[in-house]
C-alpha positions in Angstrom: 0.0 0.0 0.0 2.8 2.5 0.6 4.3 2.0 -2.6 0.8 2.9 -4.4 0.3 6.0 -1.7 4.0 7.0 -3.1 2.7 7.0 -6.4 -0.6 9.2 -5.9 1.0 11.5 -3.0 4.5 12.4 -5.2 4.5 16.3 -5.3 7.4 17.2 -8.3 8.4 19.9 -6.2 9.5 17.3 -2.8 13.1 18.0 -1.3 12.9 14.1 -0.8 12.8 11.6 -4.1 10.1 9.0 -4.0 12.1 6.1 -3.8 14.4 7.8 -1.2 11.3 8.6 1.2 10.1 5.1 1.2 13.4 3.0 2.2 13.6 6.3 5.1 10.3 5.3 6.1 10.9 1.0 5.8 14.3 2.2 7.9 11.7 4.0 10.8 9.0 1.0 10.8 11.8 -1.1 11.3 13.7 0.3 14.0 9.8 0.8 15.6 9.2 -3.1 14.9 12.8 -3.7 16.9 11.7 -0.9 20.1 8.4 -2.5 20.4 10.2 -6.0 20.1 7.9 -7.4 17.2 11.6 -8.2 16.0 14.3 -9.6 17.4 17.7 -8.3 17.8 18.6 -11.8 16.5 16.7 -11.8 13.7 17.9 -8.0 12.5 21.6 -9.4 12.3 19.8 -11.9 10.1 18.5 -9.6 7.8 20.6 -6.6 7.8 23.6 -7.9 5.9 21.1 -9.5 3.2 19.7 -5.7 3.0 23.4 -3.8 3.1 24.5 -6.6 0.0 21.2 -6.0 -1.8 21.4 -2.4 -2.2 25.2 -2.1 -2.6 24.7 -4.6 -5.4 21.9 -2.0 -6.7 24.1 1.0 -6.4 26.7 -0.7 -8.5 24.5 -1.8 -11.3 22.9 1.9 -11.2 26.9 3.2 -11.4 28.0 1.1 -14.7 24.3 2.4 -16.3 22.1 -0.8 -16.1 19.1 0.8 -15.8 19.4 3.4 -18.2 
C-alpha cells in the first residue's frame, strides 16, 4: 500500500525523491518493529547484511548504467 500511496502522493516539487522517502520510512517502521520488540535483535543481524549486499549490489548496477 505505501508504494501505491507514493505514487498518488508524489508532489514534483519534494526535497525528498520518492524512492528515497520510502526506504527512510521501511528504515523508521523497522527500527519501531525492533523498540516494540515485534523483531528480534537476532533476527535484524539476520536480515541486515542481506539488506546492506542488496542495495550495494543495486548502487553498483545503477553506477555502470544498467538501468538506463
Amino acid at each position: 500500500m505505501p508504494l501505491i500511496a507514493s505514487v498518488l502522493f508524489d508532489p514534483a516539487d519534494a526535497s525528498l525523491h520518492r524512492y528515497d522517502a520510502l526506504t527512510l520510512a521501511v528504515v523508521k517502521i523497522w527500527i519501531a518493529m525492533l523498540a516494540v520488540r515485534r523483531e528480534t535483535w537476532e533476527e535484524a543481524k539476520v536480515i541486515a547484511p542481506y539488506h546492506v549486499i542488496g542495495t550495494v549490489v543495486k548502487i553498483s548496477e545503477t553506477g555502470v548504467g544498467s538501468w538506463i
